[in-house]
GUKOL-779804 format. One record per residue (C-alpha): x, y, z. Coordinates in steps of 0.1 Angstrom, whole numbers, padded with zeros to 4 digits, always signed. Layout:
XYZ
...
This chain:
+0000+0000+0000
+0010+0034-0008
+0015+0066+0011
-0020+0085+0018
-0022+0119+0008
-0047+0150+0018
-0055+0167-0011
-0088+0185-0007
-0119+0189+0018
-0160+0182+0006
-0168+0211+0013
-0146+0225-0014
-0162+0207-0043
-0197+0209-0046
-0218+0181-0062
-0213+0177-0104
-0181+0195-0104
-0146+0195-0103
-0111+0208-0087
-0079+0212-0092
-0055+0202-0067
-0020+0209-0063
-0003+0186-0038
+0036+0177-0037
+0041+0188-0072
+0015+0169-0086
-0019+0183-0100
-0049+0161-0096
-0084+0165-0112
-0109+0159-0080
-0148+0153-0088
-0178+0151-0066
-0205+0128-0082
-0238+0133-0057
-0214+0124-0029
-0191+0100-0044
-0153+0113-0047
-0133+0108-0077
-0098+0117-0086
-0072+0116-0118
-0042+0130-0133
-0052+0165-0142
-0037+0167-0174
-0057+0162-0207
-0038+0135-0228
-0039+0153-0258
-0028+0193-0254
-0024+0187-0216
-0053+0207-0205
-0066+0209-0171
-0093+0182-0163
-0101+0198-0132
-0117+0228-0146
-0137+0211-0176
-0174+0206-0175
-0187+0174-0155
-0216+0157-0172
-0223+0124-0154
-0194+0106-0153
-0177+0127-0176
-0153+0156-0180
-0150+0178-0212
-0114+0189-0215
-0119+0232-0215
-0088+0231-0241
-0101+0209-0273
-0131+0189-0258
-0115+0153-0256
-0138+0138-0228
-0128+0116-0200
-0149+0091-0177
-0138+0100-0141
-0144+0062-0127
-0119+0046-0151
-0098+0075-0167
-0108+0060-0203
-0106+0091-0230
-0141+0083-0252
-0119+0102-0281
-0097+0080-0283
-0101+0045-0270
-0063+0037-0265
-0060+0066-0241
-0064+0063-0206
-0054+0092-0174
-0051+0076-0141
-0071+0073-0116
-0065+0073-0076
-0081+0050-0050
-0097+0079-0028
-0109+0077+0005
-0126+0099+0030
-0116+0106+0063
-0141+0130+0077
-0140+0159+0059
-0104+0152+0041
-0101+0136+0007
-0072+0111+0004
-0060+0094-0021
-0031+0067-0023
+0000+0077-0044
């Protein structure tokens, strides 16, 4: 198992949105789905836009750069099948999100 790490609180990301986090030189994409946390690399596979501020439809983020679109369970880019950001094992401690890195 990995180290846990704090990277945002609830409160901060209100439900069908995102955030951008920026924690140990890292910047992770952060999504609240009707309670449910979800967090992957913040960088857009294809211009390396910033996930964390595109729109959140469902399960899915528009990059705000060029549109490629992301599901923010599995990381899978619905451009382009081969494509894949990562995704983080979060969990929540109170009011802290964690994930493991």
């Amino acid at each position: 198992m990995g180290d846990l790490i704090s990277i945002a609180k609830t409160e901060q990301i209100s439900p069908g949105s995102g955030f951008v986090a920026e924690v140990q030189d890292k910047s992770f994409a952060v999504f609240n789905l009707e309670g449910s946390y979800r967090v992957i690399d913040n960088t857009c596979l294809h211009r390396g836009g910033p996930l964390g501020d595109g729109d959140l439809a469902g399960e899915i983020v528009t990059c705000p750069w060029h549109g490629w679109e992301y599901n923010v369970k599995t990381g899978a880019c619905t451009n382009n099948p081969a494509a894949c950001v990562k995704t983080y094992e979060v969990i929540v401690d109170g009011s802290d999100i964690k994930i493991e890195v």
